[in-house]
C-alpha positions as CSV (number, residue, x, y, z in Angstrom):
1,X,-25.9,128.0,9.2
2,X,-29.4,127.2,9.6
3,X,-30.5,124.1,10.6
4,X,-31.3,121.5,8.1
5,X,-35.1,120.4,8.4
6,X,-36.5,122.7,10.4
7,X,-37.8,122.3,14.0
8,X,-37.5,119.0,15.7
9,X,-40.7,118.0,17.4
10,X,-40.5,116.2,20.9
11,X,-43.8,116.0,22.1
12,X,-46.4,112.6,21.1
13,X,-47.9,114.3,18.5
14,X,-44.6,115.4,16.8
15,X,-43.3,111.2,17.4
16,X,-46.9,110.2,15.6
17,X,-46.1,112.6,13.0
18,X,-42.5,111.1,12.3
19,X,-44.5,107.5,12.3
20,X,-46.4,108.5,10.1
21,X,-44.3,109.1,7.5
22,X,-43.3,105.9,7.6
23,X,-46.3,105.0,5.5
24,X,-48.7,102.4,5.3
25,X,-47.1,98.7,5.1
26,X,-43.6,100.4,5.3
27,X,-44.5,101.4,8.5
28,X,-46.0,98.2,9.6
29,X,-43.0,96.7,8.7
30,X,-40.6,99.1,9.8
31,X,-42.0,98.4,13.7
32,X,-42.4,95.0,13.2
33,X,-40.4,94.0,16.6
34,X,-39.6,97.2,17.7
35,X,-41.6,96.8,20.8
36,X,-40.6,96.5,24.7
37,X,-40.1,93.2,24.3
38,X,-37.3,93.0,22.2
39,X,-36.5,96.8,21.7
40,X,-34.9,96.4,18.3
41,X,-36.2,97.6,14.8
42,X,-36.9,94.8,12.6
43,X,-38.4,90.6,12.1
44,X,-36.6,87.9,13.2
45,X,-35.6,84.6,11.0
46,X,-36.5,81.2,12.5
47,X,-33.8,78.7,11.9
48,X,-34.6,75.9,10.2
49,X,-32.5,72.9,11.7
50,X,-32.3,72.0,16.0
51,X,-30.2,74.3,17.8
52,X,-27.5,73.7,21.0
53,X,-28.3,74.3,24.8
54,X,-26.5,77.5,25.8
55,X,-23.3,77.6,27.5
56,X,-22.0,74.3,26.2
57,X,-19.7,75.8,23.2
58,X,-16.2,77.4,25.1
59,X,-15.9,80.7,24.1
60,X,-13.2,81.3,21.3
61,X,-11.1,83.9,21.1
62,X,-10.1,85.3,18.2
63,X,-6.2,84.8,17.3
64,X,-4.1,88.1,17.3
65,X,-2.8,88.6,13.9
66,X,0.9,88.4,13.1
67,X,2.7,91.4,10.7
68,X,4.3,90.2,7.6
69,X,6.9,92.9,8.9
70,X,7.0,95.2,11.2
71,X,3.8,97.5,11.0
72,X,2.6,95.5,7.9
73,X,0.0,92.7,7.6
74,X,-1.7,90.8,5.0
75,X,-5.4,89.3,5.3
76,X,-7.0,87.5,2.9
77,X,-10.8,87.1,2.2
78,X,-11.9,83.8,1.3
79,X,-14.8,81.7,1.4
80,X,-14.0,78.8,4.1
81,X,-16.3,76.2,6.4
82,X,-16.4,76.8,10.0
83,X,-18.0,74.9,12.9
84,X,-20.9,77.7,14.1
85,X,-23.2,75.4,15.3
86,X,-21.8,72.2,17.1
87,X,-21.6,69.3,14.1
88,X,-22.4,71.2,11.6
89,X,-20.4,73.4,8.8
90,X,-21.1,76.8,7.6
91,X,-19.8,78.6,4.9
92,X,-18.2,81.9,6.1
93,X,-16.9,85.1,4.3
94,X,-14.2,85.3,6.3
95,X,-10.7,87.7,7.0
96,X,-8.0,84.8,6.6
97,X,-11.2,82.1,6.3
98,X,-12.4,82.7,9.9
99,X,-15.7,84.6,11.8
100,X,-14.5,86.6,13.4
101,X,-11.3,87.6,11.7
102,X,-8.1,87.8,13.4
103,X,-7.9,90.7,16.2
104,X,-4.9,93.5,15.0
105,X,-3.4,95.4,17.6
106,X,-1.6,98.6,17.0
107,X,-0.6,101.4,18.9
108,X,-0.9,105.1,18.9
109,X,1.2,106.8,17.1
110,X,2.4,104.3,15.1
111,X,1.5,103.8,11.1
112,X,-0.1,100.2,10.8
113,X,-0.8,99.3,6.7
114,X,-3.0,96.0,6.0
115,X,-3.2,94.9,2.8
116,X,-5.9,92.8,1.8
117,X,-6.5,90.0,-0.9
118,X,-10.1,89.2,-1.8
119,X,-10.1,86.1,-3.1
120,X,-14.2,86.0,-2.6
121,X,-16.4,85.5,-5.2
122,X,-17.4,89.0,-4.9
123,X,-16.1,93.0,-4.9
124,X,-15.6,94.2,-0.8
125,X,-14.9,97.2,0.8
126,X,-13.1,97.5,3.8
127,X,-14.0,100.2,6.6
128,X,-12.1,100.7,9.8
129,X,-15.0,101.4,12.0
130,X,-14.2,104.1,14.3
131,X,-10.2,104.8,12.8
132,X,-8.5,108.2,11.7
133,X,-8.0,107.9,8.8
134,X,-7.6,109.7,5.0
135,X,-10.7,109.1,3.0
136,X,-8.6,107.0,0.3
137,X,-8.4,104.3,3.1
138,X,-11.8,104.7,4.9
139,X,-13.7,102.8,3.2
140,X,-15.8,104.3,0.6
141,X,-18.5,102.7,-0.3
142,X,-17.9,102.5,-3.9
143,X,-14.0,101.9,-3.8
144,X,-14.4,98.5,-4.5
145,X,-11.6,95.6,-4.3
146,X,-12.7,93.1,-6.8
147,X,-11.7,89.5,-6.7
148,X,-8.6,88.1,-7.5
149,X,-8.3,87.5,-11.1
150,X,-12.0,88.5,-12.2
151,X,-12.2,91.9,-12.9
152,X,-14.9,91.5,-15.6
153,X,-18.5,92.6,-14.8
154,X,-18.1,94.9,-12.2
155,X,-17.5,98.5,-13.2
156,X,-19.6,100.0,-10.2
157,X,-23.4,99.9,-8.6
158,X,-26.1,101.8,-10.9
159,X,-24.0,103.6,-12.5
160,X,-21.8,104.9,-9.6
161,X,-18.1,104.2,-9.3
162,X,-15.3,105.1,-7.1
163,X,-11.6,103.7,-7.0
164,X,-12.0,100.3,-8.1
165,X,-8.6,97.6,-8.1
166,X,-8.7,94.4,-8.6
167,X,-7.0,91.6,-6.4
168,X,-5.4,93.5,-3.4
169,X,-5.0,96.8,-1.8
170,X,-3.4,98.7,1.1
171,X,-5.1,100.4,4.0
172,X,-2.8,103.0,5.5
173,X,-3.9,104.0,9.1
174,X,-2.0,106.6,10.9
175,X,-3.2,105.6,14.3
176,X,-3.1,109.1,14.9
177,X,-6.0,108.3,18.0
178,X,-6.1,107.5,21.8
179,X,-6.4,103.7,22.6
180,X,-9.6,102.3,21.9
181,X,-11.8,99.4,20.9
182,X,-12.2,99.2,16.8
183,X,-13.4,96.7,14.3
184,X,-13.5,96.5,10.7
185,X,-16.0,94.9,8.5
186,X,-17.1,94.7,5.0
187,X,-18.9,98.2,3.9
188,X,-19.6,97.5,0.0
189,X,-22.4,99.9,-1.4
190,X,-25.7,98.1,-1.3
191,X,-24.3,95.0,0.1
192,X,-22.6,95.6,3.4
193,X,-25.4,94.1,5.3
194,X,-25.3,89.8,3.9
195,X,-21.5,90.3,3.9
196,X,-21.4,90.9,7.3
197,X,-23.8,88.6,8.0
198,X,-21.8,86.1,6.3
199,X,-18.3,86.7,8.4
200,X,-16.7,90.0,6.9
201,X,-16.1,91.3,11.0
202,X,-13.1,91.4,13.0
203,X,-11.7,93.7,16.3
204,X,-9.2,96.1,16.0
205,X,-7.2,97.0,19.2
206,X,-5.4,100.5,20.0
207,X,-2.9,100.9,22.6
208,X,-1.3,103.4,24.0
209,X,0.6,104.4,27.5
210,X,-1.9,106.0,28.8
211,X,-3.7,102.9,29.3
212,X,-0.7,100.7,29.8
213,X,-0.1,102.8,33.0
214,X,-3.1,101.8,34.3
215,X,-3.6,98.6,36.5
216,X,-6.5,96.9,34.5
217,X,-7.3,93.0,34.0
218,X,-4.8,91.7,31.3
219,X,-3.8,89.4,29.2
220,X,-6.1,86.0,29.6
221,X,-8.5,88.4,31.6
222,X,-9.0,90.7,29.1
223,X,-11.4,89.7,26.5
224,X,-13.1,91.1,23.2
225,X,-16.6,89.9,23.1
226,X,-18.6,90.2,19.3
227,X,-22.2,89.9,20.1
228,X,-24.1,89.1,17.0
229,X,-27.2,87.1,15.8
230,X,-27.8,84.9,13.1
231,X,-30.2,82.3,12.0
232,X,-29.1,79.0,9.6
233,X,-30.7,77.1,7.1
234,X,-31.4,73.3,7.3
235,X,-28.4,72.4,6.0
236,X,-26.3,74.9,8.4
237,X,-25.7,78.2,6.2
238,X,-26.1,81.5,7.2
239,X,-29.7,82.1,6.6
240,X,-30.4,85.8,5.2
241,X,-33.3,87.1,3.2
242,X,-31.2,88.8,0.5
243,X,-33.1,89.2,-2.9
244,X,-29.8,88.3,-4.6
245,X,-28.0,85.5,-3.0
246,X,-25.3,85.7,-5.0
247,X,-24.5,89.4,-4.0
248,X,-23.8,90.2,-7.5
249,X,-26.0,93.3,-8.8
250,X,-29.9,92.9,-7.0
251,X,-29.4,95.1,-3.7
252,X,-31.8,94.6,-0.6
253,X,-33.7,92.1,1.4
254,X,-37.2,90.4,1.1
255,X,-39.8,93.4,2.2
256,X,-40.4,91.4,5.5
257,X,-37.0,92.0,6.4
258,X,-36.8,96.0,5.2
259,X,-36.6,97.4,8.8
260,X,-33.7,95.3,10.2
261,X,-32.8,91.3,10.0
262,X,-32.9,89.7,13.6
263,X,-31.4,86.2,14.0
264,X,-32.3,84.0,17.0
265,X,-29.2,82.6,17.3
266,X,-26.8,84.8,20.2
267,X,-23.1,84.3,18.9
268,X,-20.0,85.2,21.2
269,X,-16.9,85.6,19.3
270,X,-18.5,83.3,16.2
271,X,-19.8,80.9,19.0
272,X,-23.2,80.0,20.1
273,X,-24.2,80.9,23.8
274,X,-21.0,80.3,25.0
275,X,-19.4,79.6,28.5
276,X,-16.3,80.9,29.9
277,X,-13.7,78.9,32.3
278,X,-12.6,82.0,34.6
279,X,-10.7,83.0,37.6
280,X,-12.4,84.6,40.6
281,X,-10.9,87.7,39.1
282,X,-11.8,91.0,38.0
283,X,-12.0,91.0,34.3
284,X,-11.9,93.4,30.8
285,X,-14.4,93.1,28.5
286,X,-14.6,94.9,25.2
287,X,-18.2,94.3,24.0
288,X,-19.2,95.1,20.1
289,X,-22.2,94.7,19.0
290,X,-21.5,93.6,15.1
291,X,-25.4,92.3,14.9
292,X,-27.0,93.7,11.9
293,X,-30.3,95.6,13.9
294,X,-30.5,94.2,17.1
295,X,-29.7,95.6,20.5
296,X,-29.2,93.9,23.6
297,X,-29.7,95.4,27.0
298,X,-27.2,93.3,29.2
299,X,-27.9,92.0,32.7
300,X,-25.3,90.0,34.9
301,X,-26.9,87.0,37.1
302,X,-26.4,87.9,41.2
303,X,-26.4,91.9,40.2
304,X,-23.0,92.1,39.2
305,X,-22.1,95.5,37.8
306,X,-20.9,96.5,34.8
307,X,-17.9,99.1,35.2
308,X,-17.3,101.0,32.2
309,X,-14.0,102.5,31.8
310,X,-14.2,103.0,27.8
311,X,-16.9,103.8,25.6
312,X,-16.0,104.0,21.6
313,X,-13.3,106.4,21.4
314,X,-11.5,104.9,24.0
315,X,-10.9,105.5,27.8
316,X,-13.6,108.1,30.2
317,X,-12.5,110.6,32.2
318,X,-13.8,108.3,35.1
319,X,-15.4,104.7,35.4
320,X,-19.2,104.4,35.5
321,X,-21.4,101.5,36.9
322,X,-24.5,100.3,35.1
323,X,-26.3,97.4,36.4
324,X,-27.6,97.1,32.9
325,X,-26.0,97.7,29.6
326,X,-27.6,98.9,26.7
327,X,-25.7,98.1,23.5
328,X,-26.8,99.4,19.7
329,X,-25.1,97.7,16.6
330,X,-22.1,99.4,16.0
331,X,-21.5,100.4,19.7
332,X,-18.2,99.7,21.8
333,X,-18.1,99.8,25.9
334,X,-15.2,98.7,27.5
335,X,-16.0,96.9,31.1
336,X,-14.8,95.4,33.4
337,X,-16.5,93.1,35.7
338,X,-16.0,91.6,39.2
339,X,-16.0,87.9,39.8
340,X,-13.4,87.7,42.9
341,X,-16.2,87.2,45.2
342,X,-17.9,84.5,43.3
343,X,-18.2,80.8,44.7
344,X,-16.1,78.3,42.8
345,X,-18.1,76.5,40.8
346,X,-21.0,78.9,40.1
347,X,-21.8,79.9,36.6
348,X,-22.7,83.3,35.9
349,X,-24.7,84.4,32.4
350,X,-24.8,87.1,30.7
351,X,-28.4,87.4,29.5
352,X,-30.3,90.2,27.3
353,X,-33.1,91.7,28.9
354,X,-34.6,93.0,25.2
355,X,-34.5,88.8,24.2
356,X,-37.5,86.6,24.0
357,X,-36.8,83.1,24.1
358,X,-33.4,82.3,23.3
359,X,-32.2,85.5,21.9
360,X,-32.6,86.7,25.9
361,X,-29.1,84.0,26.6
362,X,-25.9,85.3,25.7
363,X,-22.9,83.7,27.4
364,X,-21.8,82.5,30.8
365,X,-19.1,82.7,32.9
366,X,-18.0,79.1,35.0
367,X,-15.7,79.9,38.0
368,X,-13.2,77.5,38.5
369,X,-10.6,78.6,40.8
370,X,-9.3,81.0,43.1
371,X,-6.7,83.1,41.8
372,X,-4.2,86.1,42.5
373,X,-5.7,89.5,41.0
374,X,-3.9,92.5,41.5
375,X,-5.7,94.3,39.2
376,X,-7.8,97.7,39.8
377,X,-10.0,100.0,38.4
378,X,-8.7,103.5,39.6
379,X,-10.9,106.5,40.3
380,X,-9.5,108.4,37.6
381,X,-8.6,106.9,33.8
382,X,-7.6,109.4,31.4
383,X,-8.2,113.2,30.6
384,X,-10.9,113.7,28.2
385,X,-11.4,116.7,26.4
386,X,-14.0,118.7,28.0
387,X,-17.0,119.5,25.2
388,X,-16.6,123.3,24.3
389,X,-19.5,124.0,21.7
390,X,-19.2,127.9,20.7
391,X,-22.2,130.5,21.1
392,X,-23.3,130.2,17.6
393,X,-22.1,127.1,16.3
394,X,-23.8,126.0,13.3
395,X,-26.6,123.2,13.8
396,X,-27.5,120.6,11.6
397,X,-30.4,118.4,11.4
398,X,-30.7,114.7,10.2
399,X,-33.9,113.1,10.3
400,X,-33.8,109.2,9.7
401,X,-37.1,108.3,8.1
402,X,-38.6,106.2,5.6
403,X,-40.2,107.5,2.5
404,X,-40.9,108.1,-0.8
405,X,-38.9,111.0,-2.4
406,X,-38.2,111.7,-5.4
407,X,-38.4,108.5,-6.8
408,X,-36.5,106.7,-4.4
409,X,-38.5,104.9,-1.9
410,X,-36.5,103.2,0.9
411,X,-34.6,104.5,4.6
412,X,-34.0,108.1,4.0
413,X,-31.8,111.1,5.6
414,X,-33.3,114.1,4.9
415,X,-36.0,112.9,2.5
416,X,-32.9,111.4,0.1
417,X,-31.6,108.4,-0.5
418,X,-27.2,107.9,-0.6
419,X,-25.8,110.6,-2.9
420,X,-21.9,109.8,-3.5
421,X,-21.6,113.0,-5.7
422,X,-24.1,115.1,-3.6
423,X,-22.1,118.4,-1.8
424,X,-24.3,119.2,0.6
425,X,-22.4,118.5,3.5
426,X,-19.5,120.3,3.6
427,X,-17.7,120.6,7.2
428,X,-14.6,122.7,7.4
429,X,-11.6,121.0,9.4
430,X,-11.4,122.3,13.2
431,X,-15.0,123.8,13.0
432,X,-17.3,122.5,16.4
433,X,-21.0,121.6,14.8
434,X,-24.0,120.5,16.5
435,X,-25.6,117.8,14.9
436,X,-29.0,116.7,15.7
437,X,-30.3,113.4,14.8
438,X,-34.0,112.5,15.0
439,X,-36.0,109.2,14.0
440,X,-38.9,107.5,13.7
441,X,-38.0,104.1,15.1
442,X,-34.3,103.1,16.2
443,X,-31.5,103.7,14.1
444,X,-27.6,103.7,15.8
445,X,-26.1,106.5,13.6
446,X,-22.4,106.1,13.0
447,X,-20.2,109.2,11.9
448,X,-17.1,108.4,9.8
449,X,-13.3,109.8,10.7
450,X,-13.9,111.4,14.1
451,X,-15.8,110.7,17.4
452,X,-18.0,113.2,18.3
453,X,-19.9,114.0,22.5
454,X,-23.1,113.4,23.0
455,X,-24.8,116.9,24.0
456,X,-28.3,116.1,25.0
457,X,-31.1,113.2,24.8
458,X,-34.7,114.7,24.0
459,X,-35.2,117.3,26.8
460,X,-32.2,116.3,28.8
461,X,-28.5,115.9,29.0
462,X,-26.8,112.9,28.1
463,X,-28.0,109.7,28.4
464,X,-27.1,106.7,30.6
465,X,-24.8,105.2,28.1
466,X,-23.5,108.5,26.0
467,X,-20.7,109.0,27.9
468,X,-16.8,109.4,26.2
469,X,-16.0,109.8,22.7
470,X,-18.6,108.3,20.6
471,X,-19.0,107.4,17.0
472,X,-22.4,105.4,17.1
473,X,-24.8,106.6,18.6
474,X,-28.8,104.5,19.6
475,X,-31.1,106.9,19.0
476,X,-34.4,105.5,19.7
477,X,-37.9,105.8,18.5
478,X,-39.7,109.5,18.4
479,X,-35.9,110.7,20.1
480,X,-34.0,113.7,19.3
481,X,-29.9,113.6,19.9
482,X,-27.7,116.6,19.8
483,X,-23.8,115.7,19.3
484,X,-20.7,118.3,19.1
485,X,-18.8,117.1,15.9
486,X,-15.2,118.5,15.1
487,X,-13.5,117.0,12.4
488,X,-9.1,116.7,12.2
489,X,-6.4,115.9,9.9
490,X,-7.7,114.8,6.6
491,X,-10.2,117.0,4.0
492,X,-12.1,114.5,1.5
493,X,-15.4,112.7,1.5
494,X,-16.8,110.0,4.7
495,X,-20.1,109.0,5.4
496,X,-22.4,109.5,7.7
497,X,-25.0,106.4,8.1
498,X,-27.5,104.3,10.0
499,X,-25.6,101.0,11.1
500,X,-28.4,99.1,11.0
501,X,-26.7,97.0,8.4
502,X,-30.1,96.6,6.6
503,X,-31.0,100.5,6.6
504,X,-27.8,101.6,5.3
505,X,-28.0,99.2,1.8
506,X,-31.1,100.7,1.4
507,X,-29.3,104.2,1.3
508,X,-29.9,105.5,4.5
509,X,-26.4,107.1,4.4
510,X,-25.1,110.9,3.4
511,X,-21.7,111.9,2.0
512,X,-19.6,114.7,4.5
513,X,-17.3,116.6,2.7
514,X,-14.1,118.0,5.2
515,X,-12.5,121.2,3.9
């Protein structure tokens, strides 16, 4: 197979080229932000109404859901208020009325079905972000669950349809995958981005023996972080720039907004700047990004390291140490950090070195006592598959752009906007591809169904945070990355998207066809 596109240029002249593209305003708009400082593709939203020192909220944790029987669980979507912001209330889309949602755990191996109820005032979709799953219960984009009791009005987005119930419906997932850090949110065609803006997010937690064997932090010392921004109105909503607030039928955000939608607000687990009461202890901490477009590059105060032990798809081969950590929306790393030989009563933050102002605080850590720790991070994990690509493997090339193409004028893959009939992907189970992904400015790209290994960073190998089983990968401005996809156990149609959340509603997304 030849590659799609072409060549991939490397070199200044080919980056100005791929800027250029961009076009005009578009492109003004597209790198609005996108600079050193902040290193994130798109504009930020002021808030409109005071907002709280940092590390003065205690950081939540979000509650482990409880099976309706044995394997089975029920989550409802509703509208509720929740305290974001000390004092004041804001309306959430939540899973079971809260932001986040409550964390499942499930373990390898083992079938786990969630039903859900949407009892929003809108259609949903719900995507297991980073499971193994059949396409039926991926999360199509157009296999929408429509509101409880109002059916009428929504037979599908210009024109396009897909399996559409109304009221409830079952998500069977096999589980047939290594222990890892998932999540699932909200990935409606054209509207993913305000709905997970507004609360549609929660973790989903694999385990398996593997890593039961090992002697990690646990239980209150192993933590699930959700990093996201957001801004808020006077009166305390969720301030987005959608053209339809009502996320009914008008798709998209104000143009100022096109590239990405930056809050300035750092939330922990739903909270702002939080602070953490914790042991002198080693602890685990599973970091998602779930922002919309921003990255953070985080930085511990007094050098502390970052150890990673588990990227995406679950465990490495070996830990790694980064004393910073650079983290794309979409993106998983499992850590675990050292706070035994920290003073009682110092506070340590986690900050983002891409911030300005207060979008560079994230949370803090307040060490209040000495404790026992017997954990350990061993010098070997798990055993990863090695990457075997085949002499001759067929290459394909995505270029994530911005454009004008045949009548569709938005983020493009290829030159063409989201195509749920197109068949011009088609992968055949088992088969080891290369993919290469280039850009113009950043965009995380997230494969559905399978992780994939990241081959090779512009003119190099890897990068500094590529290692494990990914399924997001930050690609940054003027970059090329090479990946070895394989794709297992199910034949149908996934997707194969920019997670900026902004980017993919405007179509920056392809359908992949297994067979």
């Amino acid at each position: 197979m030849e590659p799609v596109g072409g060549a991939v240029p490397v070199s200044p002249v080919g980056r100005r080229r791929f800027l250029a593209l961009l076009g005009g305003a578009a492109a003004g708009a597209a790198l609005a932000g996108c600079g050193p400082a902040t290193g994130s593709t798109g504009r930020q939203l002021v808030s409109a109404l005071p907002l709280p020192a940092p590390y003065g909220v205690p950081l939540p944790v979000p509650p482990v859901a409880r099976p309706v029987s044995p394997g089975r669980y029920l989550i409802t979507q509703r509208v509720a208020e929740q305290e974001v912001l000390p004092g004041v209330r804001t309306p959430v889309l939540g899973y079971d009325g809260i932001f986040p949602g409550p964390t499942i755990e499930s373990r390898s191996g083992h079938e786990v079905v969630v039903r859900h109820r949407n009892e929003l005032p809108v259609p949903t979709v719900v995507h297991l972000h980073g499971g193994h799953t059949p396409p039926e219960h991926d999360g199509w984009p157009l296999d929408l669950l429509l509101p409880v009791g109002d059916a009428q009005g929504w037979t599908g987005h210009h024109r396009m349809t897909g399996d559409v119930v109304e009221g409830e419906r079952d998500h069977r997932y096999p589980m047939t995958q290594r222990a890892a850090t998932l999540w699932y949110h909200d990935h409606r065609m054209d509207f993913t981005a305000p709905a997970v803006y507004r609360g549609l997010a929660g973790f989903h937690l694999v385990r398996d023996g593997v890593e039961d064997a090992l002697p990690l932090p646990r239980g209150d010392r192993e933590l699930p972080l959700m990093l996201c921004d957001r801004s808020f109105t006077a009166d305390g909503e969720f301030a987005y720039p959608g053209l339809d607030q009502g996320m009914r039928g008008l798709p998209g955000v104000e143009d100022a907004w096109s590239a990405g939608v930056l809050g300035d607000v750092v939330l922990v687990n739903g909270a702002p700047w939080p602070v953490h009461e914790a042991d002198a202890a080693r602890y685990r901490l599973r970091i998602l990004n779930a922002s919309n477009a921003r990255r953070y590059r985080l930085v511990l105060d007094g050098g502390i390291p970052f150890v990673q032990i588990g990227s995406d798809g679950g465990l490495l081969a070996a830990p790694e140490r980064h004393d910073v950590l650079d983290v794309a929306p979409g993106e998983r790393f499992d850590v675990v950090v050292d706070l035994s030989a920290v003073p009682v009563g110092t506070v340590v933050r986690m900050t983002n070195a891409l911030g300005e102002g207060r979008t560079a605080d994230v949370m803090a850590f307040r060490v209040v006592r000495t404790a026992r720790d017997d954990s350990a991070v061993p010098e070997r994990l798990s055993d990863v598959e090695p990457v075997a690509v085949p002499a001759g493997a067929p290459l394909r090339t995505f270029a994530f752009l911005r454009g004008d193409t045949g009548g569709h004028s938005g983020w493009t893959i290829n030159g063409e906007g989201f195509d749920p009939d197109s068949r011009r992907y088609g992968t055949p189970l088992g088969q080891t591809e290369v993919w290469r992904f280039v850009t113009a400015v950043h965009h995380p790209v997230h494969v559905h169904l399978d992780p994939f290994r990241v081959l090779r960073r512009g003119s190099g190998g890897p990068g500094a945070f590529d290692a494990g089983w990914k399924d997001t990968v930050d690609v940054r401005p003027g970059e090329v990355v090479d990946v070895a996809v394989r794709f297992t156990g199910y034949r149908g149609r996934y997707v194969l998207h920019c997670h900026n959340l902004e980017h993919e509603d405007m179509a920056m997304m392809v359908a992949v066809h297994t067979v």
